[in-house]
C-alpha positions in Angstrom: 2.8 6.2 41.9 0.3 4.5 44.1 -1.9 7.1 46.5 -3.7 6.4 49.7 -6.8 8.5 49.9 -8.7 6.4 52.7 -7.4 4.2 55.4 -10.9 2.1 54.8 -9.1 1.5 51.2 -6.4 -0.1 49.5 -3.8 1.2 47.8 -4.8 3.4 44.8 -3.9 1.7 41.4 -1.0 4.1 39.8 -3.7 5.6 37.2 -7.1 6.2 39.4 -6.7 9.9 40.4 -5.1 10.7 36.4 -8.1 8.8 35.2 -10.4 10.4 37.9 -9.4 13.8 37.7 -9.6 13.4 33.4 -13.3 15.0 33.5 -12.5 18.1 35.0 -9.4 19.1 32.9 -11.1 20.8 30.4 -13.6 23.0 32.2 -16.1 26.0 31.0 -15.0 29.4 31.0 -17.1 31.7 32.4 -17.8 34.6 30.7 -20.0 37.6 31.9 -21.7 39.4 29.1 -21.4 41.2 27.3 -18.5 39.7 25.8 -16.3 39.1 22.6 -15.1 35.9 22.4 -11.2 35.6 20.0 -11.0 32.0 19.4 -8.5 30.4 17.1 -8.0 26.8 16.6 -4.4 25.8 14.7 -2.7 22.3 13.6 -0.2 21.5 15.6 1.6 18.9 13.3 4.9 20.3 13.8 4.7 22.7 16.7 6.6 21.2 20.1 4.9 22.2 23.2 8.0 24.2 24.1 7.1 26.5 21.2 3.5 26.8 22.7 5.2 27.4 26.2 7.5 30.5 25.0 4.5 32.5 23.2 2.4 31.8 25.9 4.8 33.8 28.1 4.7 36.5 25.6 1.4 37.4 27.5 1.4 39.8 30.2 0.2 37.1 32.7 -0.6 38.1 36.8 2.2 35.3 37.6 4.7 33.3 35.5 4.2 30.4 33.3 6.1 27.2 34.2 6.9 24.8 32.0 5.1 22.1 33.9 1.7 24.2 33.9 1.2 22.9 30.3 1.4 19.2 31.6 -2.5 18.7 31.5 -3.1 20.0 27.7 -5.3 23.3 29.4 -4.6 26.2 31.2 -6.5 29.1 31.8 -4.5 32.4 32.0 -5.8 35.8 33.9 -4.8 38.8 32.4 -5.4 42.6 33.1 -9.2 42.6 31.5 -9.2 39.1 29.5 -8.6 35.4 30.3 -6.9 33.6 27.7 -7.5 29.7 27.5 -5.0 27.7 25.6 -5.9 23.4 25.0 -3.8 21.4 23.0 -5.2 18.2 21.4 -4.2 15.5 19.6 -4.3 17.3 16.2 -4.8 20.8 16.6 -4.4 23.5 19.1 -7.0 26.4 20.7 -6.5 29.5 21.8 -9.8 31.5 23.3 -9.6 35.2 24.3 -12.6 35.6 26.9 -12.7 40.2 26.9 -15.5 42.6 27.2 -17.2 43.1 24.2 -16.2 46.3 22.4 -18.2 49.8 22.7 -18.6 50.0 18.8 -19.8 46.4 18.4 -22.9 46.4 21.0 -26.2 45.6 19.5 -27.0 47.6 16.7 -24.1 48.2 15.4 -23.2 48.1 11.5 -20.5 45.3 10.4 -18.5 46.8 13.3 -14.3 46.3 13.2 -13.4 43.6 15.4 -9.6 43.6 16.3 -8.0 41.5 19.2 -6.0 45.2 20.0 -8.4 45.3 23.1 -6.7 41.8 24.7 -3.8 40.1 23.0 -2.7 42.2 19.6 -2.9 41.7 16.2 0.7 40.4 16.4 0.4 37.7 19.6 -2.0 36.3 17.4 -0.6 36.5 14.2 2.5 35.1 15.5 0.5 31.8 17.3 2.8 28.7 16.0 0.6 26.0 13.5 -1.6 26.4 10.6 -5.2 28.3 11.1 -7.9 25.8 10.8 -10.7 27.8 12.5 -10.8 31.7 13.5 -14.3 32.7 15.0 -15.4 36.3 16.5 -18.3 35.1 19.5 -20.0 38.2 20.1 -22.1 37.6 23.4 -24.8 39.7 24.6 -27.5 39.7 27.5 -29.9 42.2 25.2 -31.6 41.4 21.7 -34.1 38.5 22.2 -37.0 40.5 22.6 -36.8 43.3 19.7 -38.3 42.5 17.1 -36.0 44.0 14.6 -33.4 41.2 15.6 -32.9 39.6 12.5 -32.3 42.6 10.6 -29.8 43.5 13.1 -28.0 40.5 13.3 -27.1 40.7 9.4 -26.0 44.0 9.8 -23.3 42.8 12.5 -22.5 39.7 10.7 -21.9 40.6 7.6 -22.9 39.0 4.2 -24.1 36.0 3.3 -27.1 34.0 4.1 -28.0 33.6 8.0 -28.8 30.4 9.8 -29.4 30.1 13.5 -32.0 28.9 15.8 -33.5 29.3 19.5 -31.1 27.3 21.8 -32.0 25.2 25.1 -34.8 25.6 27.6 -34.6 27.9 30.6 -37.4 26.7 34.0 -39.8 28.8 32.4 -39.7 26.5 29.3 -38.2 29.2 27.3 -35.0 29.3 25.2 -32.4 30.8 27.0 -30.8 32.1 23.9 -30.3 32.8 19.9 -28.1 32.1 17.6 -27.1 33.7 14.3 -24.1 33.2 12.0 -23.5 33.3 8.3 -20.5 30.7 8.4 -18.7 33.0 6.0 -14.8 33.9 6.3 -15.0 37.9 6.7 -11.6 39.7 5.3 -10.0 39.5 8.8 -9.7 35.9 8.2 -12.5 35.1 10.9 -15.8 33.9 11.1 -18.6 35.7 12.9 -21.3 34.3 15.3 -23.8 36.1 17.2 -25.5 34.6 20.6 -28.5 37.2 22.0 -28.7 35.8 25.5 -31.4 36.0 28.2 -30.9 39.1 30.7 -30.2 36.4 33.5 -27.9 34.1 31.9 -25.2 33.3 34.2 -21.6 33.1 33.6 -21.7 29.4 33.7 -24.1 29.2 30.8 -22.7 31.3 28.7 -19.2 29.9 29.1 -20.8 26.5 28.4 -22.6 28.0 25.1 -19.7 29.2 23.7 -17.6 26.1 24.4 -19.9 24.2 22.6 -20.0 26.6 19.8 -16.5 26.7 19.4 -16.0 23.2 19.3 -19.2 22.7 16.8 -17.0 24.8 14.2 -13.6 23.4 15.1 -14.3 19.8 15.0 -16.7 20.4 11.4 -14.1 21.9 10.1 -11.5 19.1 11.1 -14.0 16.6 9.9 -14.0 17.9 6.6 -10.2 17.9 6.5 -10.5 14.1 5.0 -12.6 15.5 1.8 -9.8 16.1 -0.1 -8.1 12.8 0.3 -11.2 11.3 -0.6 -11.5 13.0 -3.9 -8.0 12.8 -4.8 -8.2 8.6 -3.5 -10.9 8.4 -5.8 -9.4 8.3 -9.1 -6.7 6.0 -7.7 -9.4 3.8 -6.2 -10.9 3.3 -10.1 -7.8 2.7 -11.6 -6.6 -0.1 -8.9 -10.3 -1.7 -9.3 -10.0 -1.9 -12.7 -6.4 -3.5 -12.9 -7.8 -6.2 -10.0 -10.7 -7.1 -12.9 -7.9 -7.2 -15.8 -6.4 -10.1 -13.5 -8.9 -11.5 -12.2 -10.0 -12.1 -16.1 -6.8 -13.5 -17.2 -6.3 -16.1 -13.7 -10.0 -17.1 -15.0 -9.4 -17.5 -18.4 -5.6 -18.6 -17.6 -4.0 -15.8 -20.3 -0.7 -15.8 -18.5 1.4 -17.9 -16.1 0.8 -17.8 -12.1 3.9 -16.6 -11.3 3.2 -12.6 -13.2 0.0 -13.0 -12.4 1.4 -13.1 -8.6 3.6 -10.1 -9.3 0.9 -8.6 -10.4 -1.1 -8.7 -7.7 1.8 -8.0 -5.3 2.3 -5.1 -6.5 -1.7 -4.1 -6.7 -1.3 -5.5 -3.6 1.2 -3.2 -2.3 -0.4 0.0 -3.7 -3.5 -0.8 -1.7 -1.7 -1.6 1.8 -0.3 1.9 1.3 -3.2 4.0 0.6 -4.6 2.2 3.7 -1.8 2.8 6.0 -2.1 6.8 4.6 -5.8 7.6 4.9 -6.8 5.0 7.6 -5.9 7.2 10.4 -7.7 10.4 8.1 -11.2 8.5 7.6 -11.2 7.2 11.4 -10.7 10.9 12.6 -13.3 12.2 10.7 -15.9 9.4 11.3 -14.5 10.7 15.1 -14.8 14.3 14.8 -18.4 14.2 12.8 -19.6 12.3 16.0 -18.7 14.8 18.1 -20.4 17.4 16.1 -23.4 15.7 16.1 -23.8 15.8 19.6 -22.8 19.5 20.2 -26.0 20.1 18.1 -28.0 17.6 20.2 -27.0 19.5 22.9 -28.0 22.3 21.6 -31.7 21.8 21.5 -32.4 24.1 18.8 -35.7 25.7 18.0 -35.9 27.3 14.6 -36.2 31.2 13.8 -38.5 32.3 11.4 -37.4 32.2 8.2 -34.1 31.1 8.6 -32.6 27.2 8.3 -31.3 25.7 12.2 -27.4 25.1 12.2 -28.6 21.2 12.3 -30.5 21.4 9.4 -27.8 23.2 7.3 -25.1 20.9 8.5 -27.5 18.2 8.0 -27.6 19.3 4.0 -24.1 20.2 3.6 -21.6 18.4 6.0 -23.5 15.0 5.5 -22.7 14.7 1.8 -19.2 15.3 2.5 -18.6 12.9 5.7 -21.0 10.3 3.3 -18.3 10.7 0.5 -15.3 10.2 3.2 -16.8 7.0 4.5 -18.0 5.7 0.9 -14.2 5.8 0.5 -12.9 4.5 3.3 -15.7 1.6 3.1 -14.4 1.6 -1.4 -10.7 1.1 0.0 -11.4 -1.8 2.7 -13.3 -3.6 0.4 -10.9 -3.1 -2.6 -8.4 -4.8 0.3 -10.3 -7.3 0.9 -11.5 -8.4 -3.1 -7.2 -8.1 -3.8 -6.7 -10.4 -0.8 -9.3 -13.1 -2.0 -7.7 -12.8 -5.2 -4.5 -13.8 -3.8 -5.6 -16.7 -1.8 -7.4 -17.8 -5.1 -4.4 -18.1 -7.2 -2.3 -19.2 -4.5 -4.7 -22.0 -4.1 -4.1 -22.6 -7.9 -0.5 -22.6 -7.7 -0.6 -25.1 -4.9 -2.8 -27.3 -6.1 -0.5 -27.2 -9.5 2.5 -28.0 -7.0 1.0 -30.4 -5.5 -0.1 -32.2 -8.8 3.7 -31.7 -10.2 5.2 -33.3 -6.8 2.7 -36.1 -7.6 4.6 -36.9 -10.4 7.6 -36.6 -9.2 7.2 -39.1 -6.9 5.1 -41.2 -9.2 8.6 -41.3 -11.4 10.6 -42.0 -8.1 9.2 -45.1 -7.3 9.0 -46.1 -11.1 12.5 -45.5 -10.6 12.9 -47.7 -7.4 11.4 -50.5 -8.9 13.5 -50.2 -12.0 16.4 -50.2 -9.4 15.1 -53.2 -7.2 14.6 -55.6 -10.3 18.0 -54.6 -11.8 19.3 -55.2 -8.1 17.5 -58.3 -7.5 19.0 -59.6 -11.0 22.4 -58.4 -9.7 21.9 -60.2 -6.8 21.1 -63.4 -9.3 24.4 -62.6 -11.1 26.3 -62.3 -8.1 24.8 -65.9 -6.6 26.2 -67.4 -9.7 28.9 -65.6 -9.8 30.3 -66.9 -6.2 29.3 -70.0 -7.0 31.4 -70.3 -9.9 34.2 -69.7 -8.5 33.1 -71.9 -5.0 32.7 -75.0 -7.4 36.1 -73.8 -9.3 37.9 -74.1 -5.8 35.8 -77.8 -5.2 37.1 -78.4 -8.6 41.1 -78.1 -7.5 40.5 -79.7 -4.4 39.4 -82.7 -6.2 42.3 -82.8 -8.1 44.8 -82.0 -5.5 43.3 -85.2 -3.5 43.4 -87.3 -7.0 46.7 -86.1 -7.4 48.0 -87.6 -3.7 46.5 -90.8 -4.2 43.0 -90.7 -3.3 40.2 -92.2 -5.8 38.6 -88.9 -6.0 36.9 -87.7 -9.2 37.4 -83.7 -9.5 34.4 -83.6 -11.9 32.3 -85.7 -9.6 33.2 -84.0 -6.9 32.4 -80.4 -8.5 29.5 -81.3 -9.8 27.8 -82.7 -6.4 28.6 -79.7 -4.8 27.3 -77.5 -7.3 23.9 -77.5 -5.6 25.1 -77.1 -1.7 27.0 -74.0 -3.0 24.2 -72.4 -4.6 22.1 -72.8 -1.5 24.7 -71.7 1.0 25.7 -68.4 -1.2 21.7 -67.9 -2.0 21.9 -68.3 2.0 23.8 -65.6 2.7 22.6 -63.3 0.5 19.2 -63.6 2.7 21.0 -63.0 6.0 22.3 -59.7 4.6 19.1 -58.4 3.6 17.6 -59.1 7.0 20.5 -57.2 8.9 20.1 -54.2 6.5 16.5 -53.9 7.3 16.9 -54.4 11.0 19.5 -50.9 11.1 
């Protein structure tokens, strides 16, 4: 549908303010601290948007939910004491419960129970349609940064495990604005826990920006990695097809066996590449995708170390990067294993049409030995059939002669046969001629 915006312009095309508008549909919460942040990210592989829709109205929301509010993939719902934020994407869907943080988690607090009973409810979230691919308690707080016990107390709210984090961004004063800590561990809640000690003066933009790009750090590692197992499991497929590609390639070299199994054969190698490609192509591109994207979230998070403790690029720099480098060594094993089978293919074709071509030479090498044959035995039928007519012309001459000898004319039959012996033969050797020509003139 074509908009006007300005009379100084013309027309809109159809897609401008869609296109336009694309940047802001995803926007920053803003979260005032402190603040526990509920975030869970689930595939969405066979959940409709209409199943979304109806447990989204399970919520106790200040006005109703229409159907056509889920339309841009976001919406942000306000609810008595928490915002919930639901975005669907292509693969997998978020949920983010934005609610004051809890009186028995606030700094210094011991491993403290973190349920979703102060927002949603163990069951609304329990009962969120897809598959869990991420869960992450975000503990916020404006406090922390300047004691200098905060280490020790971030593993006591965190949990077990070894701690990474770092000092994130740079305020005016040239000053990070903020620490992180996690362990990356799945507690027995089913969540992970991150801690963030903000500056006292953080505003709400900030921190809803921080967490966003959290979030989406763990969610899109974690969907990066989803190709991992493929790759492994591809792998032993991978050996086996390379290895069957060598065993023909060795017998169309040393010609062990005729062209047309050795085509089968590599139709059906063929084949059994074409579908691992069509299977994991879409996988490997995704997670090449999704790795990008964490890469820059930790760009953008200008991280400083800690003392004593690795940076989140660093540790995903020593464990993500050997799995992403196994997914593409695959994807990279696969295309290539494509293209050595396709070579392969042209090869022996090229062999089989050279050998077609050499056989049709011979074929045709017999056909005109065979037209010759059949012109000289024409051309001596020809002979045969000059004579032939003749014969009978000069048999005819022969009665003539008679017939006038035999009404009183001094004729002799034989003289008279025998001098036109010669004029027949030309006249019927004549004809013959003519009838070539007007054959070869059709």
């Amino acid at each position: 549908m074509h908009q006007t915006i300005s009379r100084h312009l013309p027309d809109d095309d159809a897609q401008r303010v869609v296109l336009h508008d694309e940047i802001h549909t995803r926007p920053s919460a803003t979260i005032k601290l402190p603040a526990l942040i509920v975030y869970v990210a689930v595939l969405n592989k066979a959940v409709s948007m209409a199943m979304e829709l109806a447990h989204l109205q399970q919520l106790p929301t200040q006005t109703p939910i229409e159907p056509d509010a889920l339309k841009g993939n976001f919406l942000q719902l306000e609810c008595e004491g928490y915002k919930v934020i639901w975005e669907r994407h292509t693969e997998f869907t978020r949920y983010t419960i934005v609610q004051p943080l809890p009186a028995h988690a606030q700094w210094g607090s011991v491993l403290p129970v973190l349920t979703p009973s102060v927002a949603t409810g163990p069951e609304w979230l329990r009962d969120i349609p897809g598959k869990t691919i991420t869960a992450i308690h975000l503990a916020m707080l404006n406090e922390g940064m300047d004691d200098p016990d905060a280490f020790y107390k971030a593993r006591q709210w965190l949990g077990e495990g070894t701690v990474i984090g770092s000092k994130m961004g740079r305020t005016s004063s040239n000053e990070s604005h903020s620490y992180l800590m996690t362990n990356l561990r799945i507690g027995a809640d089913g969540f992970e826990r991150i801690l963030v000690l903000a500056a006292p003066d953080t505003s709400e933009n900030r921190s809803g920006r921080v967490a966003q790009r959290l979030l989406e750090l763990e969610t899109y590692r974690i969907m990066s990695l989803l190709s991992l197992p493929l790759a492994k499991s591809l792998a032993g497929k991978l050996t086996q097809s390379e290895l069957q590609l060598v065993e023909i390639n060795d017998r169309l070299e040393k010609k062990l066996d005729q062209d047309e199994r050795l085509l089968d054969d590599l139709a059906g190698l063929a084949a059994q590449v074409e579908s691992a490609t069509a299977e994991n192509s879409f996988r490997f591109s995704a997670a090449r995708a999704y790795d990008a994207i964490v890469q820059q979230r930790i760009l953008e998070m200008r991280e400083q170390p800690l003392s004593g403790i690795q940076t989140v690029g660093e540790f995903m720099q020593r464990r993500l990067a050997p799995a992403i480098a196994t997914v593409n060594a695959t994807s990279v094993r696969l295309s290539a294993l494509a293209e050595r089978v396709a070579r392969a293919n042209d090869l022996l074709r090229t062999r089989v049409d050279i050998a077609t071509e050499s056989h049709n030479q011979q074929l045709l090498e017999k056909l005109t030995k065979g037209q010759a044959t059949q012109l000289r035995l024409q051309t001596t039928v020809e002979g045969l059939s000059i004579a032939a007519i003749s014969y009978y012309v000069v048999s005819l001459t022969l009665y003539l002669g008679k017939a006038f000898q035999a009404s009183g004319f001094n004729v002799s039959p034989e003289m008279l046969a025998g001098f036109s012996t010669p004029l027949v033969l030309f006249l019927c050797w004549r004809m013959v001629q003519k009838i070539h020509r007007s054959l070869q003139d059709l």
